[in-house]
Structures are given as structure tokens and as C-alpha cells.
C-alpha positions in Angstrom: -1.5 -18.9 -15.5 -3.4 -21.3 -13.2 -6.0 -20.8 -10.9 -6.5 -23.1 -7.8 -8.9 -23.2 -5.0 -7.2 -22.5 -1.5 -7.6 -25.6 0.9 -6.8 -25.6 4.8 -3.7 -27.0 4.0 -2.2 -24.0 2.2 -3.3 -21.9 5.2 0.1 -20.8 5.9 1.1 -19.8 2.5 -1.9 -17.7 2.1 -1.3 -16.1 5.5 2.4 -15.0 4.3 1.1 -13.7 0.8 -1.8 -11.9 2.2 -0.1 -10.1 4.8 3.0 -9.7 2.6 1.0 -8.0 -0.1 -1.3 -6.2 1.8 1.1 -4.5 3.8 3.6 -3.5 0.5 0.2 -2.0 -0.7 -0.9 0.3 2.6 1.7 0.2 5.0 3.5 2.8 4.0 0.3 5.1 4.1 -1.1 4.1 7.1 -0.1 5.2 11.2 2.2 2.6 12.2 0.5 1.5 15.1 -2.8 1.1 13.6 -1.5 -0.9 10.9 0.2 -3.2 13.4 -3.2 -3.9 15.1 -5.1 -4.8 11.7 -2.4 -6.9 10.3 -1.6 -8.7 14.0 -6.0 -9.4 14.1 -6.7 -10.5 10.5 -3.5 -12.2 9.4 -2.9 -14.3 12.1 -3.0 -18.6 11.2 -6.0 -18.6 13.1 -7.8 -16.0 11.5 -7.0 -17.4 8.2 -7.7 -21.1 9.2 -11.1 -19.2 9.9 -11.9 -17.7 7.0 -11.1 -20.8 4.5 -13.4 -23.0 7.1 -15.8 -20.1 6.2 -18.9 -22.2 4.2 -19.8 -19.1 2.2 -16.3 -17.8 1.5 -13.3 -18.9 -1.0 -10.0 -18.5 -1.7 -8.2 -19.2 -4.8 -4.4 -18.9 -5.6 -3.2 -17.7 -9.2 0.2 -19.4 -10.3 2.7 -18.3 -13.4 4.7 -21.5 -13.4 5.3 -22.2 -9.7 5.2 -18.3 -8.6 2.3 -17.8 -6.8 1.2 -14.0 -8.1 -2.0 -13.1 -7.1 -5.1 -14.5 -4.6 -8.5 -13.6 -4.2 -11.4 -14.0 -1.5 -14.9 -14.2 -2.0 -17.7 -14.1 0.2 -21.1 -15.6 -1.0 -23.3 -14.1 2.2 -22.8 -10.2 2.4 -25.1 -8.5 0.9 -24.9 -5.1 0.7 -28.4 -3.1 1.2 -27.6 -0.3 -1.8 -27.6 -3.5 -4.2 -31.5 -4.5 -2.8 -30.2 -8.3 -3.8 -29.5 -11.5 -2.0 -27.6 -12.3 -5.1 -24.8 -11.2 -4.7 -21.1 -11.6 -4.4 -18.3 -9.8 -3.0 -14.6 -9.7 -3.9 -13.4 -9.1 -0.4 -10.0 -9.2 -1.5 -7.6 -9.7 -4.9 -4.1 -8.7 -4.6 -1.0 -9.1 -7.0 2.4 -9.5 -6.6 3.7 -6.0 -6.8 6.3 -6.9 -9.0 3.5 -8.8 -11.1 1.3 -5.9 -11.8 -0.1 -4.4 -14.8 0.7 -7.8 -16.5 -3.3 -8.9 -17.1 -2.9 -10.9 -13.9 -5.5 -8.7 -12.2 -8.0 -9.0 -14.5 -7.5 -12.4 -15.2 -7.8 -13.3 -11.6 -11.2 -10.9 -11.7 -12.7 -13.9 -14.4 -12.5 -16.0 -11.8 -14.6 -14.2 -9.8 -16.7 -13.6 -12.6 -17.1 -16.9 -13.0 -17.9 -18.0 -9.9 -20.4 -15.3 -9.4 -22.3 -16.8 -12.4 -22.3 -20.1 -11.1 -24.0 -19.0 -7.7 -26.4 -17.4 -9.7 -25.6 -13.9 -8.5 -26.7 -10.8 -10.1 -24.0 -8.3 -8.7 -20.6 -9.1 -8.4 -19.1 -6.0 -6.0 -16.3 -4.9 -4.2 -15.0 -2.1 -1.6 -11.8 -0.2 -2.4 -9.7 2.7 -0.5 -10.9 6.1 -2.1 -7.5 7.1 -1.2 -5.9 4.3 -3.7 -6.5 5.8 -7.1 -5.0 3.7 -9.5 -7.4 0.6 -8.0 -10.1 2.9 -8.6 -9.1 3.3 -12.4 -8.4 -0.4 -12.4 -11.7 -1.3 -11.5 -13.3 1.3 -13.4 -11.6 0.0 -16.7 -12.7 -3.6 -15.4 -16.5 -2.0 -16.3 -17.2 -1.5 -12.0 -18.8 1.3 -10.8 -19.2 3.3 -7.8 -23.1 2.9 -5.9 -21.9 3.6 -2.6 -19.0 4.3 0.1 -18.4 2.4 3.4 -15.9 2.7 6.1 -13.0 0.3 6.6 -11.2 0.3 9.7 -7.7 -0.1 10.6 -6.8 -0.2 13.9 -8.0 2.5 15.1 -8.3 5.3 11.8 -11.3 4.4 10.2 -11.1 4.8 6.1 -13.6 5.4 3.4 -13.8 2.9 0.9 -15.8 3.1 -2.3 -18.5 0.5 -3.5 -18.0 -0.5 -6.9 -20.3 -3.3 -8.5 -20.8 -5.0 -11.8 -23.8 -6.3 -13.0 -23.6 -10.4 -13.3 -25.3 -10.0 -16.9 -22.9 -7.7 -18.4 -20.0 -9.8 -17.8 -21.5 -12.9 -19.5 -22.3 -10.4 -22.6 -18.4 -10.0 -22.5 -17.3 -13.2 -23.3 
């Protein structure tokens, strides 16, 4: 597998696998018209463009051959207040090619973040995740995260609890 950072130039393709993934993930459990709204607001070229130009956000793309299988978004500058750290980093998004899953890909793509988390000198690496999407629970949970905390997450209109799950920076260079 290999792992490339997301430049402004792939803006497009990441725009098409995000929304693509996201919506085979929720869409199906979520009101139709809400989950119109979200996609329509944070999947649009524009919003993407955005969010790569971020300075304290990345993107990186995880290939098997040529396939692109998975992505994942960081932010460097949210910091939740339950942590009591600016050192922090969030994993505001990893999906997988549904096809892909339960392959390693997932927690392969989760070493990234890992590792980038190390480098920025963060002492938490954290996430939020649907308390209504079990099996990413368990995934996380097996990937050593816990829970410290819920927060809502908003689409549309229906607002949805997520789940705080964090990892202590330390533990995961201990793991290697």
C-alpha cells in the first residue's frame, strides 16, 4: 500500500471518494433530505479546495496499486476541552473502500495518523464516531481508542451523537 499526501491538484478526486464513501456508509440511515443538505455543503469542489488550503489540516490518499482505497483528514488545531491539551490531533475523517474493508487498510491508514501525530508533538491522537455505527466503535476500540466523551454531529437538520474516542500519543510509540 502507499500513502500520499493530498495536494490541491487532486481536489476533485478527493471530492468523488469522499462523498462516494461517505454516503455508501450513512446514506442509507439517514432522512433523505437531510443527507442531501450535508453532502450538497461539505462535498462541494469549493468546500474541498478549502479544506486542503486549510494550514492546520491534511489529507492523504492510500493506494493498492493504482486503486485508491482509503483517505484520511487531519486537523492540527481542534482541541477538544475533555483532553485539557493543545496537543492534540484529530482524525476528522478515515474511510475505506467498502469493498476494501477488513483487509488491514484501516488500520494501516490509522499509522499514518499515528505518525503524524508524533511528529507534531501531540499527546492525544482522537476522533468522533456515530454511536449509532457499532462496528466503527469496535474498530476503534480494537485500534486501543477509547471513549472520554460524546459530541453532537449534525446533518442537515437531525443532529447525531457521536462518541469521543482518543489514544494516548505515548502508547502508540510503545507499539511499534
Amino acid at each position: 500500500m502507499t500513502i500520499t499526501r493530498v495536494q490541491t491538484a487532486d481536489a476533485e478526486l478527493l471530492r468523488s471518494f469522499a462523498e462516494r464513501t461517505f454516503r455508501v456508509a450513512y446514506e442509507a440511515n439517514n432522512n433523505p433530505h437531510d443527507f442531501k443538505a450535508y453532502c450538497e455543503k461539505y462535498f462541494s469542489l469549493e468546500q474541498i479546495k478549502a479544506e486542503i488550503a486549510h494550514p492546520f489540516s491534511a489529507f492523504w490518499f492510500a493506494y493498492i496499486g493504482e486503486q485508491l482505497v482509503a483517505y484520511l483528514k487531519l486537523n492540527f488545531d481542534h482541541h477538544p476541552p475533555e483532553l485539557n491539551s493543545r496537543h492534540t490531533v484529530q482524525v476528522e475523517r478515515i474511510y475505506v473502500e467498502q469493498a476494501m474493508q477488513r483487509r488491514g487498510i484501516g488500520e494501516k491508514v490509522l499509522r499514518v495518523a499515528h505518525e503524524q501525530a508524533a511528529i507534531a508533538g501531540a499527546e492525544w491522537l482522537w476522533l468522533s464516531v456515530w454511536q449509532a455505527n457499532p462496528p466503527a466503535v469496535r474498530f476503534y476500540e480494537r485500534c486501543g481508542y477509547q471513549i472520554f466523551g460524546t459530541e453532537t454531529f449534525v446533518v442537515g437538520t437531525d443532529p447525531q451523537l457521536d462518541w469521543l474516542m482518543k489514544k494516548e500519543v505515548s502508547l502508540m510509540r510503545d507499539e511499534e
